[in-house]
N, C-alpha and C positions, 0 to 999 in steps of 0.2 A: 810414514814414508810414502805408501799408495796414495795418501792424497797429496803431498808434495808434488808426485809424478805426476799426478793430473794436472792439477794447477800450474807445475812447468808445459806440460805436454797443450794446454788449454792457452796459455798466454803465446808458446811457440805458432800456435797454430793461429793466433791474433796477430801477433807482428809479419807472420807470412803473410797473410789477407794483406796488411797496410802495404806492405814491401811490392806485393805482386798490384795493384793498384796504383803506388805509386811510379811501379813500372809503366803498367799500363797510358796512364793518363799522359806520363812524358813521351814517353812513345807514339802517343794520338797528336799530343801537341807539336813533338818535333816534324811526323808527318802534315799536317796542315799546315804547318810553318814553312815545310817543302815544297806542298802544294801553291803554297800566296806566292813563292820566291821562285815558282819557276818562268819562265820565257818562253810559251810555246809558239812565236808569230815568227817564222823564217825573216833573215834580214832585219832583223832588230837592231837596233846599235847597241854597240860593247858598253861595255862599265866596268866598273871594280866592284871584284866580289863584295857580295853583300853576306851581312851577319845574322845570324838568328834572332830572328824577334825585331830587333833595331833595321834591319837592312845596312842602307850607309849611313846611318845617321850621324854614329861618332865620327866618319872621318872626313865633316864637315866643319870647318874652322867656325869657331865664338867669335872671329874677326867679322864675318859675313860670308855667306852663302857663295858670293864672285868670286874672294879670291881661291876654295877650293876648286870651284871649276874650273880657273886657271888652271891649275896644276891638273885637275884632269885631262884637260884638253889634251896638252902636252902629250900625255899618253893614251887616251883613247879616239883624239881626234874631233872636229867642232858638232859632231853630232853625237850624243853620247847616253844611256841611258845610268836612273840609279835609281834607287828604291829607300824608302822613309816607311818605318814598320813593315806595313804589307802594300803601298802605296806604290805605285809604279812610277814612272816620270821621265821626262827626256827633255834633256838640256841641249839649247841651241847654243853654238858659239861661232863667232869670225864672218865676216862681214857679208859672203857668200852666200851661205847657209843662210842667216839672219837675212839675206835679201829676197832667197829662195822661197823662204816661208810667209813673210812679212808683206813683200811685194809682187811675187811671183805665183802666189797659194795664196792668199789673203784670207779666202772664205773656211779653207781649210782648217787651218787653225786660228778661226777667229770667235770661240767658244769661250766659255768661261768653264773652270771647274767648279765643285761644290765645296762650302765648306760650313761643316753640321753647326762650328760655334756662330757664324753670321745666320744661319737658318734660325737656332735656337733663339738669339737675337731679333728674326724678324724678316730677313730678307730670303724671302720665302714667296712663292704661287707666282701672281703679278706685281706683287712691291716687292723687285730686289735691287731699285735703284739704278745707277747707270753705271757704276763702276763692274761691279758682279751681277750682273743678267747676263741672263745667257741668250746665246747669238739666234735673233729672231724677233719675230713679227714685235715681240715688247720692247727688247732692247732699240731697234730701230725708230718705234715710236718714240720713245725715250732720246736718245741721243739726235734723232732730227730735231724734235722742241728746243733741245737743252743748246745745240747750236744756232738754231734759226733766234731764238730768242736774246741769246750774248750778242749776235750780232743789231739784234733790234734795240739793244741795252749800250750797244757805241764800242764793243768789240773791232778794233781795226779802224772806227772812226775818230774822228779829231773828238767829239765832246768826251768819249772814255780819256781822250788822250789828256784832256785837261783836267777830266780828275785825277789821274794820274801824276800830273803836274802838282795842282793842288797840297795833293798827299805827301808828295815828295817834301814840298815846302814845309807840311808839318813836320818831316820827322826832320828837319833841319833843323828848325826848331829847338826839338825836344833834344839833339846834340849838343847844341849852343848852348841850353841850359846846363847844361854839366862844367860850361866852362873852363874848356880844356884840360878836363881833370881825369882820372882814369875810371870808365862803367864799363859793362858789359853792353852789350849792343843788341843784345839775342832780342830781349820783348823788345825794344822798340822799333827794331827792323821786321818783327812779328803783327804790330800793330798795326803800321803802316801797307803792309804789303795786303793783311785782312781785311784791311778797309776798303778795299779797291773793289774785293769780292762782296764783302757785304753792302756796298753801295747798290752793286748788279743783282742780289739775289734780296735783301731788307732793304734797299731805296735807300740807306744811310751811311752815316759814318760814323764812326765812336769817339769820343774823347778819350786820349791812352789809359786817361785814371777810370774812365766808368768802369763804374761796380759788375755790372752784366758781363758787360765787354771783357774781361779781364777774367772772369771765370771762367768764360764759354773760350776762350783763347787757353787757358792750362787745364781745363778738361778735355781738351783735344790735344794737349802736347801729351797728357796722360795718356789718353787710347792712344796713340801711336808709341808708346812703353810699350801699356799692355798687351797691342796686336803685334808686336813683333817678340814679345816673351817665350821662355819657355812651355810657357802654362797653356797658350793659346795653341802653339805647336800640338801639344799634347792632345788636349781639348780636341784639335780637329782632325789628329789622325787616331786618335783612339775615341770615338765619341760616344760610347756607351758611357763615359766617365760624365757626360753632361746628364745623365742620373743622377749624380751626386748631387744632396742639396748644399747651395750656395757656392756651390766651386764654380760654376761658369759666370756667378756673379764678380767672384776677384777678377775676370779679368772685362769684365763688360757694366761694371757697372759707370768708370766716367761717360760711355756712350750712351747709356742710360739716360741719364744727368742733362749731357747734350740736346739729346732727344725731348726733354721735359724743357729744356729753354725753347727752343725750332717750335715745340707746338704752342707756346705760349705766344711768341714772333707773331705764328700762324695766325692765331685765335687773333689778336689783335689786328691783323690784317682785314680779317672777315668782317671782324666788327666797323671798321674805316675806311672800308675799298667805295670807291666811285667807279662803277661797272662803266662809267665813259673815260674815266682817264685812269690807265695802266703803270702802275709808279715802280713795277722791278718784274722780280722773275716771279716771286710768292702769287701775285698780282694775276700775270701772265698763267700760270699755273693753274690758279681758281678757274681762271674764262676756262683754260682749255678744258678743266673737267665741269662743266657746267655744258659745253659743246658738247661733250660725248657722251651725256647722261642718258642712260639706257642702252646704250652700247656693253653688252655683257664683256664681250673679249676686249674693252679698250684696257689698258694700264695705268691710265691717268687715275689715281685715285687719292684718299689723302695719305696714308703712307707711305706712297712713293712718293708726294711731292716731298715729306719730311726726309726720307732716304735719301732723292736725287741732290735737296739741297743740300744736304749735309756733304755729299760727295762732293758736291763744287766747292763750298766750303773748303773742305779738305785739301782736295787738289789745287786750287787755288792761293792756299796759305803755304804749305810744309815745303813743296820742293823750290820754289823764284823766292821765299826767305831763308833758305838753306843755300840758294845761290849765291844771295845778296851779303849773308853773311862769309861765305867761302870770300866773295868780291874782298871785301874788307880784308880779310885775314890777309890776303893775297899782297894786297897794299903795304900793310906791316912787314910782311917780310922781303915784299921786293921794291925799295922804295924807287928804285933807278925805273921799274915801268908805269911807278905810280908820277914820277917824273913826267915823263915821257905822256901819259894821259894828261895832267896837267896842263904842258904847253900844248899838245893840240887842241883840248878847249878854250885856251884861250882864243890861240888863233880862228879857230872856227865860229864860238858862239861869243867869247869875249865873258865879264865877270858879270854884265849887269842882264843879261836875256838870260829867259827861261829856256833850257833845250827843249826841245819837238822832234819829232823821228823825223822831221827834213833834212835834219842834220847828221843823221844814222849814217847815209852816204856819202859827208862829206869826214865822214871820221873815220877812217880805214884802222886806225892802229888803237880807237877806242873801242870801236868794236870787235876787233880779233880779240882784245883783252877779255872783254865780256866772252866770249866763245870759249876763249880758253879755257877760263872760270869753271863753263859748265863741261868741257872735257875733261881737264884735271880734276876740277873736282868730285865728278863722276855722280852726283847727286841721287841718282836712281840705276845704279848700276843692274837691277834684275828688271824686268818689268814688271807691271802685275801678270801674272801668272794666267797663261792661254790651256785650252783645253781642244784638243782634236775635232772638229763638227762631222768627220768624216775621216776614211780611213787616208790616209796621203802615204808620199814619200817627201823625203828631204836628203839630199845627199847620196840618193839611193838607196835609203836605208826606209823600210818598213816603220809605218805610226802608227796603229791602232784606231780607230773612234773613238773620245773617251776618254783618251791618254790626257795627262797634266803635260803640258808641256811649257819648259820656262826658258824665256829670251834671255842672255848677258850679254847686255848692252855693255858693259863693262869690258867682255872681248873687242869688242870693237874702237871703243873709246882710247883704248891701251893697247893697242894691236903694237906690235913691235916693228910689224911690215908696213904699215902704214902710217907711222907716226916717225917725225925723224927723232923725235926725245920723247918717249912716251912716258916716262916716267919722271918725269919734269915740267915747270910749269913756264910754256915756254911760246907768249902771244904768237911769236912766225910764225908757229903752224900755220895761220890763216891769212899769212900775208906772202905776195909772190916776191920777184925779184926786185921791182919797180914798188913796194910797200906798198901796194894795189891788195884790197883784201877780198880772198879766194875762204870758198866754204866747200871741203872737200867732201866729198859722196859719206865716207863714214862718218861723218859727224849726227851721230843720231840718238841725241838725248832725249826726244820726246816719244819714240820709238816710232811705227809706221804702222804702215797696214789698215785695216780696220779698226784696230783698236787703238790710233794712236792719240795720243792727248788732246783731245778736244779743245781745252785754252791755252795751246801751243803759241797764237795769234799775240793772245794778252800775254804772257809767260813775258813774250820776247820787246812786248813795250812798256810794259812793266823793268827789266831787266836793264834796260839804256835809259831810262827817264830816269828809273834813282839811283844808278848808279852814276850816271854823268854831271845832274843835282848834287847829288852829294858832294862829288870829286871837284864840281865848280868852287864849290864852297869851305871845302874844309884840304889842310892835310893832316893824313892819318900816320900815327905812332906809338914804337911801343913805348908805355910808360916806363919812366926809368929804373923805378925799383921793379919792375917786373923779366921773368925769363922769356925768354923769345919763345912766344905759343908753338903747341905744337902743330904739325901738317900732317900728321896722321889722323885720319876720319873718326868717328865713333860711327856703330853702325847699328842704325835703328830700322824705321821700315825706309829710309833712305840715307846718305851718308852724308852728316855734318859736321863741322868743326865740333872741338872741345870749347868747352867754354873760356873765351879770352877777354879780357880788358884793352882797351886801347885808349888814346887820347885824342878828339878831337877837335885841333885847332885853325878856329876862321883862319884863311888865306890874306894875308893881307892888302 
């Protein structure tokens, strides 16, 4: 019995140890957990309480990131802050505010934040490319070349414009072939819009079936899965978890992949180049770092040219063929203003001319169409995500240095004050009384400020060339065994159609 008593009295005295320990450690955890979640900057903006450990993270919609801050705004107002783990963050809403900061502060919040999985990745020291550098001497180096040279490449001039033209005519093409039968539309509006970009950045264009072409296009639809996943989320606001071996590879390895074609591109460049005639951006790219060799602090180097172009790449492909295809959809379901498009190009350009952007202004209700497109269809509703350069106000409310802070363009696009049908797809917004087309202040898909989309220029000639080509050409329908597609988005790192079928048939 005496040693029963011990041996309880022994074990007692073990589970207390584990019990007061486990007290302990939750105790310390729930206080740090207090500590990351407090607000100590007077004048901060409000939020909705946040949860331990998570902050707000659950009561952030699987739909996308805009439409809960809709509903926050509602009740905290267009300046507002929330918290992601132990992450801070302050969301801009409504058109004011978003002008406040954008246009009126520019430099303010014209930072970038960090994020440890693009670090881990690469974009790190002076290669962090031109979308995520941060605001300074590299990024400005960076985004002056990367402008001065699209425009040296026919950005805004007639010869881009005819490749433009050109490309259009392929994917007409590549419609024609289907022979008014029901396809998807996604790659080959994918195809076509890429080409445009890879012409300016590899001097080329693809053929829709090439091998290369066709990888390096669904390894890129792939990383924009992956970087809008849960995993990635995770990944960068818990980043000690990029310790783990091969977890940061699930979500980085198609841009891996990418990156192994671009240096190939590259290498083949070097090996080809005629240091007297400059044939793209790759091209352009070599001169400048070849000029600044020996310059310790310049940025030009070969990783970044691989980052920057991959950036253009990007931005140049996902959201004007996320437009193009919204365009389409739009057509299917409202045939009265696909009508309506119809007879003004006749009138205006007729069946057998190529359109040109001389004609942009003689088409007042083609182009509200296309505007509409990219209002309703809200294509980039967040922006990429700003980071405070200094301490500011917005609204009157306190921002920190430092702060994440993230634009919904989506407030604006959908503002209920400002739009007479916001939630309908409805070309007048942009035509006045006299069908004279008017582009009203908040119309701000490309966002503004310092950081605003650099091939805004091309976006919007890109945008009327194939969609007015196309429209000259064809009318679009739903096929008849099929359900009227839906007009709800899916939402990735930007918001696109589901996938739909259509038919289309030459005009006769």
């Amino acid at each position: 019995m005496k040693l029963l008593s011990e041996a309880w009295l022994g074990l007692s005295g073990s589970l207390s140890n584990v019990l007061l320990l486990c007290i302990i450690v939750t105790g310390s955890l729930l206080l740090l957990d207090f500590t990351k979640r407090r607000k100590p900057w007077p004048r901060y903006p409000p939020g909705p309480p946040s949860r331990p450990f998570l902050g707000n993270l659950a009561q952030i919609s699987s739909n996308g990131p805009h439409v809960s801050f809709s509903q926050f705004q509602e009740t905290y107002g267009d300046v507002f802050s929330l918290q992601i783990f132990w992450n801070n963050m302050v969301v801009i809403n409504g058109y004011k505010a978003i002008e406040e900061a954008l246009l009126h502060k520019p430099e303010d919040i014209a930072d970038r934040p960090r994020y440890p999985l693009c670090e881990y990745f690469g974009y790190a020291g002076k290669s962090k490319g031109l979308l995520l550098a941060e605001y300074g001497r590299l990024w400005k180096e960076q985004r002056r070349f990367a402008l001065s040279t699209l425009r040296n490449f026919g950005m805004g001039k007639k010869s881009l414009e005819e490749k433009v033209v050109e490309e259009a005519g392929h994917l007409c093409s590549a419609f024609e072939s289907e022979q008014g039968g029901p396809f998807n539309p996604h790659f080959l509006v994918y195809n076509a819009v890429s080409n445009v970009i890879c012409s300016i950045t590899f001097g080329e264009r693809f053929e829709y079936d090439d091998d290369k072409f066709q990888r390096l296009l669904k390894l890129f639809v792939q990383t924009l899965k992956n970087e809008s996943g849960p995993l990635a989320m995770l990944l960068n606001e818990v980043p000690f978890l990029l310790r783990v071996p091969g977890l940061a590879n699930k979500v980085l390895l198609p841009e891996i992949q990418t990156l192994h074609i671009l240096q190939e591109i590259v290498t083949e460049h070097k090996r080809t180049r005629d240091p007297e005639h400059c044939r793209d951006f790759i091209d352009a790219y070599l001169q400048e770092m070849e000029k600044v060799k020996g310059d310790e602090e310049s940025s030009f180097n070969e990783k970044n040219l691989l980052l920057t172009t991959l950036d253009l790449f990007s931005a140049g492909t996902e959201t004007t063929s996320a437009t193009l295809r919204w365009s389409l959809l739009f057509m299917l379901l409202y045939p009265e203003v696909q009508e309506k498009v119809h007879k003004e190009i006749d009138q205006v350009i007729g069946r057998n001319m190529r359109p040109t952007m001389g004609d942009q202004l003689k088409m007042p209700y083609t182009n509200a169409v296309i505007h509409e497109v990219q209002r309703y269809g809200d294509i980039s509703p967040l922006a990429v995500p700003h980071r405070t350069y200094r301490d500011t106000e917005i609204q009157g409310f306190y921002i920190p240095k430092g702060m994440t802070v993230t634009v919904n363009l989506s407030s604006v696009l959908k503002d209920k004050k400002l739009w007479e049908r916001p939630l309908q797809f409805y070309p007048e917004h942009f035509l006045n009384a006299e069908g004279k087309f008017v582009k009203p202040e908040a119309f701000v898909p490309f966002s503004a400020g310092r950081r605003a989309c650099p091939g805004e220029q091309l976006a919007r000639m890109e945008l009327f060339l194939f969609f007015t080509t196309l429209l000259q050409q064809f009318t679009f329908e739903i096929p008849e065994d099929q359900p009227r597609p839906w007009e709800e988005p899916v939402f990735e790192v930007s918001l696109s159609p589901h996938p739909f079928k259509m038919c289309a048939k030459l005009r006769p």
